[in-house]
Legacy VTK file of the C-alpha trace (Angstrom):
# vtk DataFile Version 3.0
C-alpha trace
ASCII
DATASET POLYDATA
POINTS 349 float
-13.275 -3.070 -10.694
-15.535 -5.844 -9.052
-16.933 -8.735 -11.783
-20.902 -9.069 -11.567
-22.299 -10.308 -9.009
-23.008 -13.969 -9.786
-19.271 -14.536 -10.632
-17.917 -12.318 -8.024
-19.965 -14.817 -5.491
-18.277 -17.863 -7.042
-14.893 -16.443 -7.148
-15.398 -15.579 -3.121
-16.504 -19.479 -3.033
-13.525 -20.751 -4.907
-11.191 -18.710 -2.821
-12.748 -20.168 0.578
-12.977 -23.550 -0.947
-9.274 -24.244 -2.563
-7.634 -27.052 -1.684
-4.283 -25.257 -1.043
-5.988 -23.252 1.497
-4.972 -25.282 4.601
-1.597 -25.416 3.538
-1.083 -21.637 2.908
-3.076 -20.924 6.339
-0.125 -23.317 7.986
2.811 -21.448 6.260
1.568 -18.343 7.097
1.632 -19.348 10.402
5.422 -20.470 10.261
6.370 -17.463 8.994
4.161 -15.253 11.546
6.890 -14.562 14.401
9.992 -16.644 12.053
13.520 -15.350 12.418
15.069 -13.317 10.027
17.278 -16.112 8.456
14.548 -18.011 8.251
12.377 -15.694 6.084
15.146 -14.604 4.294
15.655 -18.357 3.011
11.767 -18.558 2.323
11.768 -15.089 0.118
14.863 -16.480 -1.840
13.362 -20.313 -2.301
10.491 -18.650 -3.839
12.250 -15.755 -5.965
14.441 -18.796 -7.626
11.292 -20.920 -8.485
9.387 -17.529 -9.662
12.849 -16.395 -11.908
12.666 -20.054 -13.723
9.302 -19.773 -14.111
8.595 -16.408 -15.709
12.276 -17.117 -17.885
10.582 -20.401 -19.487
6.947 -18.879 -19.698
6.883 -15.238 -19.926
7.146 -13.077 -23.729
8.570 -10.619 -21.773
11.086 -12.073 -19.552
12.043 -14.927 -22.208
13.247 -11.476 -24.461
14.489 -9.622 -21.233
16.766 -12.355 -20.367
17.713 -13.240 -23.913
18.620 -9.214 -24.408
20.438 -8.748 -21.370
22.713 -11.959 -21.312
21.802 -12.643 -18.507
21.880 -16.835 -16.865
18.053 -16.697 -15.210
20.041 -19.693 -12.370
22.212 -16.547 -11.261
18.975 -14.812 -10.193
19.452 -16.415 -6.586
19.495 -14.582 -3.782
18.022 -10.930 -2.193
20.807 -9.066 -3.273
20.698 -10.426 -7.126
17.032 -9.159 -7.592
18.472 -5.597 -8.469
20.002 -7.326 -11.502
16.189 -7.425 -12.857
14.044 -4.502 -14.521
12.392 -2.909 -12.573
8.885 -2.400 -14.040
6.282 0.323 -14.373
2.453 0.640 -15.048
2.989 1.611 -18.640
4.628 -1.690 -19.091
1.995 -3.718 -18.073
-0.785 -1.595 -19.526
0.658 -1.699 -23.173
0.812 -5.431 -22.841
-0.470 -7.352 -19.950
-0.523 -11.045 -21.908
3.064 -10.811 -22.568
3.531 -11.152 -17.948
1.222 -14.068 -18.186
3.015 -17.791 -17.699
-0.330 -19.441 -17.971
-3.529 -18.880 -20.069
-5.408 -16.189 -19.400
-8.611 -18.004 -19.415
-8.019 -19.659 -16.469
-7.203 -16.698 -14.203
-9.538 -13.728 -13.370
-8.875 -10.215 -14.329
-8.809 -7.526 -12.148
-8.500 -3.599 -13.404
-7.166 -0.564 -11.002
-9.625 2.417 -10.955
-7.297 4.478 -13.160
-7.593 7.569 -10.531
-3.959 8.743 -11.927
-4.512 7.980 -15.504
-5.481 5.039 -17.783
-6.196 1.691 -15.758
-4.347 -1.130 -15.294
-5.434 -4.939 -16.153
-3.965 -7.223 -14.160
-4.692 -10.941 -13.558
-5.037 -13.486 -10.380
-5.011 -17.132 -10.464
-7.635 -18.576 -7.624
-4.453 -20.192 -5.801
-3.266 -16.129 -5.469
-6.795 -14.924 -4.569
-6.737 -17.517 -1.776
-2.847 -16.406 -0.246
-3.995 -13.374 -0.268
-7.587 -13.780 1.647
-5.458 -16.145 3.882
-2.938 -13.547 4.667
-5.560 -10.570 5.716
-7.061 -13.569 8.193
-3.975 -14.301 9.743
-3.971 -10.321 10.244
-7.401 -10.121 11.387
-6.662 -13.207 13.802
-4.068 -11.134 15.235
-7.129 -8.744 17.193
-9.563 -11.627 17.265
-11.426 -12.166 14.656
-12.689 -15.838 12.916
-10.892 -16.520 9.798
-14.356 -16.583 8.068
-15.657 -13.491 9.950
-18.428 -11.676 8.820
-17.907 -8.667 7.414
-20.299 -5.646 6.010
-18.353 -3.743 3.154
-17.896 -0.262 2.238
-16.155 -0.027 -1.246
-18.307 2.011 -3.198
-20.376 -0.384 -3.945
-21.387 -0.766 -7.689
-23.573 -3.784 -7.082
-25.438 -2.333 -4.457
-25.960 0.818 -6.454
-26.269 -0.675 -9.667
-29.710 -2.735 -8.450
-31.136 -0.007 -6.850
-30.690 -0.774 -3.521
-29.056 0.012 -0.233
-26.999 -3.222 0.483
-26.254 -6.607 -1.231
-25.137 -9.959 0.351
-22.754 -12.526 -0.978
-23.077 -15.585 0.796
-19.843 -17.214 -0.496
-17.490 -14.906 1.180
-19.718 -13.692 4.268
-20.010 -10.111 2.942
-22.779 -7.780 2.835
-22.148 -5.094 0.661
-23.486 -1.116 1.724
-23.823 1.500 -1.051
-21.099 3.788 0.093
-23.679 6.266 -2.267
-26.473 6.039 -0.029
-25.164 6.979 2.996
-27.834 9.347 4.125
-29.989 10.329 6.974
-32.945 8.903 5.467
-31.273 5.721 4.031
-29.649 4.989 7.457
-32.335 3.567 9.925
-32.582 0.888 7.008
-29.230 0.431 6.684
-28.386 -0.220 10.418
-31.340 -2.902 10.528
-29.874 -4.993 7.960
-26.654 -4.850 8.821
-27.187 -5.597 12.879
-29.872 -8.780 11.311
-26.808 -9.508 9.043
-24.642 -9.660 12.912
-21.305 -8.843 11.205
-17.794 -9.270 12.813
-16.086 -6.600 11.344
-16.891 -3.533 9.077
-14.459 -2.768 6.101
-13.858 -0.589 3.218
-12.943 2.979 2.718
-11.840 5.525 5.144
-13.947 7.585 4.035
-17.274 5.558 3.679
-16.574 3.749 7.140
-15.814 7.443 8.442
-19.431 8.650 7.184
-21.053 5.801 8.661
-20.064 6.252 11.481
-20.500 10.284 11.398
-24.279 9.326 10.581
-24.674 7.130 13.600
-23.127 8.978 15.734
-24.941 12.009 14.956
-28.505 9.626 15.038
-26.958 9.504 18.919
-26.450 5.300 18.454
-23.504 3.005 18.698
-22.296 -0.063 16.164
-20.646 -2.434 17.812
-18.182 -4.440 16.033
-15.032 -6.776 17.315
-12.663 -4.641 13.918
-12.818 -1.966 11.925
-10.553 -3.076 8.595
-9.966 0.223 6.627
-7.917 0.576 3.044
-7.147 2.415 0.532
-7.213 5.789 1.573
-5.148 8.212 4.127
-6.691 8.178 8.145
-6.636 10.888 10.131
-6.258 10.803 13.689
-9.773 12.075 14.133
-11.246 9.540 12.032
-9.499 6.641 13.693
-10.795 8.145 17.323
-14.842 8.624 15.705
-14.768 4.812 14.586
-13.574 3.269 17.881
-15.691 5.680 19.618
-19.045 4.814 17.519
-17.925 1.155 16.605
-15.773 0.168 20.042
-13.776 -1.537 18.202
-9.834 -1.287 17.205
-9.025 -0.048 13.977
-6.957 -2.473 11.605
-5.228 -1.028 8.707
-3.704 -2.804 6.033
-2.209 -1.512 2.425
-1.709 -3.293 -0.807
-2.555 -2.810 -4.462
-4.596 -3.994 -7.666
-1.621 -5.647 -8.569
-0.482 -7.639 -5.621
3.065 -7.027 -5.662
3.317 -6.077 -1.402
1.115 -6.280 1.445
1.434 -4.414 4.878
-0.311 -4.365 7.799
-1.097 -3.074 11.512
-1.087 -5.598 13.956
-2.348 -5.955 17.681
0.426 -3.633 19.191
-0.309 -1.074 16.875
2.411 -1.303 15.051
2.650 -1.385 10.875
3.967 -4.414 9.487
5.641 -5.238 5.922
4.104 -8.886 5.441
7.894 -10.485 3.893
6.178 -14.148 3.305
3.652 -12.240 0.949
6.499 -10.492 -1.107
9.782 -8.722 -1.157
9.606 -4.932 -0.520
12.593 -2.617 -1.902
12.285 1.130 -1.151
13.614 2.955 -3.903
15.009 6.417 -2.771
12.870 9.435 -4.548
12.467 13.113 -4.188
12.230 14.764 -0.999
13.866 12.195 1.497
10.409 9.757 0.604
10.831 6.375 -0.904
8.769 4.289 -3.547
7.811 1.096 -2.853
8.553 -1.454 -5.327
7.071 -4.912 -4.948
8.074 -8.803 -6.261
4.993 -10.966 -5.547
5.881 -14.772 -3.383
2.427 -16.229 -4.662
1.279 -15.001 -8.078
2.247 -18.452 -10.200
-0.010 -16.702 -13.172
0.676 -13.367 -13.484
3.977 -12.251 -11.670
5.175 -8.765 -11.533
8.924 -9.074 -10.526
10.487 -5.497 -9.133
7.187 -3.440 -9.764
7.181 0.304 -8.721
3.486 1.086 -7.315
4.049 4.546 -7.438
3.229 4.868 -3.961
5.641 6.575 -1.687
6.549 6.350 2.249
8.035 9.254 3.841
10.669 9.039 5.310
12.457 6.313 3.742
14.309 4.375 6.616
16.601 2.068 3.791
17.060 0.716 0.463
15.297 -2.042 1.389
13.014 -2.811 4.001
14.713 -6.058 6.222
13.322 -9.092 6.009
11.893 -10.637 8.978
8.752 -11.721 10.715
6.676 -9.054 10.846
8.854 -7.103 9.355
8.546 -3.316 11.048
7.561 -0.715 7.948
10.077 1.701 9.682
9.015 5.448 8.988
6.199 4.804 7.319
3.095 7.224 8.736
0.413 5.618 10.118
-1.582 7.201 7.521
-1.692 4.930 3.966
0.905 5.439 1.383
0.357 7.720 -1.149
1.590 7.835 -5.166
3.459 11.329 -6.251
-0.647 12.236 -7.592
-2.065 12.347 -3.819
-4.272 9.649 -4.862
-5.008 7.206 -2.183
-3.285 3.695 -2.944
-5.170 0.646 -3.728
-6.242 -1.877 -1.085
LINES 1 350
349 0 1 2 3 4 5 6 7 8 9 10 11 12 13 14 15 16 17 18 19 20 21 22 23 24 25 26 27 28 29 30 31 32 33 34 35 36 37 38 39 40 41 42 43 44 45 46 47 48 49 50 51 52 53 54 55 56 57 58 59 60 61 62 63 64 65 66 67 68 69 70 71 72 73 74 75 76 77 78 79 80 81 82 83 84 85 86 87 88 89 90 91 92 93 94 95 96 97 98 99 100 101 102 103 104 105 106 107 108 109 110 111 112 113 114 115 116 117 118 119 120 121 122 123 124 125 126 127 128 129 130 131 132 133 134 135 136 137 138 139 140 141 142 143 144 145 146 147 148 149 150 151 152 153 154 155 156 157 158 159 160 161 162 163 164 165 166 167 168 169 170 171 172 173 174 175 176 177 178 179 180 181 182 183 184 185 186 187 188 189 190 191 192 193 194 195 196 197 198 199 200 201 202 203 204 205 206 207 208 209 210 211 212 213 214 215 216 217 218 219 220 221 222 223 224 225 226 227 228 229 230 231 232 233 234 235 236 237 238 239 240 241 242 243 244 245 246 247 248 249 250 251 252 253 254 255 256 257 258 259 260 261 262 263 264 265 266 267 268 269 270 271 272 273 274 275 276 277 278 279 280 281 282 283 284 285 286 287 288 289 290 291 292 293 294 295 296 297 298 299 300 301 302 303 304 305 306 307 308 309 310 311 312 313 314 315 316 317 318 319 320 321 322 323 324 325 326 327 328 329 330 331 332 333 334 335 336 337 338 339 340 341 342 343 344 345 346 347 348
């Protein structure tokens, strides 16, 4: 769920704007093509500092820890982070303040749709919002595209459709936002206007919206194009992918991740799909059917950190216990189509 507009702009503008920015943008760029050993010692530098933290600040963990008997300095390496709980939804939905290590006030909320059930409230401190922006650019840069590239958006919407019109821009991230509800005949020679005067880099959003749009133009015998198409949160067919490089001429970059920010994973420009290990550490837990779960443990939420969290969302077939941790870590046997929970639903992005 998107805040209103006016604060949705100025969280876009504090993202762009932090001061940690350049530093994250350089460390993602270490880590880009790093070795494995290299990673492995970045994952565990950060899962030490993140286990100290969450043991001195968290209700939760500060009664986890006490409970278990267990000495929060032995939590050290990859292969100790099985020693921790893993955690659920339910957890964090019966009480999300007890995760928190530092006032709620001073991070923004964010809530899952609640497609399988009741939604999720999570939280994000600015300095998290801004690793993660920075690590979909360094993705993007990978098939060209300006780390502050414009982009019209295809999400649904509310703001759009809430005002009563077809699209809405926000200046402080570069986005102009198209009602994913109006996406008709008669709505789209206004549509197409704004958005070439708007000259975007990239379209994004759903699979499904971006797959309508470019149905619509297609069918209205035009072309769109675009240097990416950046699509989330739902499956993509083979078909689909082939309309929107046909109508936008453009390559089609796929990434998956989720309200709560526990993993990220990516395609990059040899078409392959990529676990992103310098955004967090990715176990796959075995489940029913030969598939696996992925379970996540956030490297840059210093706010609200969800250690061992099980997204629901499975991969099929699942390659390992744990996916290896390198640069550009290959998501081995994971489809090319997004992950999916046990529900069908598609995952969040």
């Amino acid at each position: 769920m998107s805040p209103p507009g006016g604060l949705q702009s100025l969280q876009y503008r504090i993202r762009r704007a932090h001061p940690a920015g350049p530093a994250m943008r350089r460390s993602l760029a270490a880590t880009d093509h790093a070795p494995a050993d290299r990673i492995r010692r970045y994952q565990e530098r950060r899962l030490r500092l993140l286990v100290r933290l969450v043991a001195a600040r968290s209700p939760f963990y500060r009664r986890w820890f006490v409970g278990a008997g267990v000495d929060p300095a032995s939590i050290r390496t990859l292969e100790d982070l099985p020693r921790l709980p893993l955690l659920d939804r339910r957890a964090v939905m019966d009480a999300p303040a007890d995760f928190a290590v530092q006032p709620l006030r001073l991070m923004w909320p964010s809530r899952s749709s609640g497609t399988s059930g009741r939604p999720v409230t999570v939280y994000r401190t600015p300095g998290s919002s801004a690793f993660e922006q920075a690590a979909l650019q360094r993705q993007w840069g990978w098939f060209g595209l300006p780390r502050n590239a414009r982009r019209v958006v295809l999400r649904g919407s509310s703001i759009a459709a809430d005002r009563g019109v077809l699209t809405h821009e926000i200046p402080g991230d570069h986005q102009l936002l198209v009602s994913s509800f109006h996406l008709t005949p008669e709505a789209l020679p206004e549509i197409l206007r704004t958005i070439r005067a708007f000259r975007p880099h990239a379209l994004e959003g759903w699979t499904s919206s971006l797959t309508l749009l470019a149905a619509r133009i297609r069918d209205a015998g035009e072309r769109l194009p675009v240097q990416a198409v950046i699509t989330s949160s739902e499956t993509i067919s083979a078909r689909q992918m082939e309309l929107m490089r046909s109508v936008f001429e453009a390559p089609v970059v796929d990434h998956y991740g989720q309200t709560e920010r526990v993993a990220l994973a990516g395609t990059c420009e040899a078409l392959g799909y990529h676990v992103f290990p310098d955004y967090g550490i990715v176990e796959l837990l075995p489940a029913e059917g030969g598939r696996a779960e992925i379970v996540g443990t956030p490297l840059h939420n210093w706010g609200f950190p969800l250690l061992r969290y099980r997204t629901g969302d499975l991969v099929d077939p699942a390659p390992a216990a744990r996916v290896r941790a390198d640069g550009r870590s290959p998501a081995s046997g994971r489809s090319r189509a997004a992950a999916r929970t046990p529900s069908s639903r598609p995952t969040g992005g």
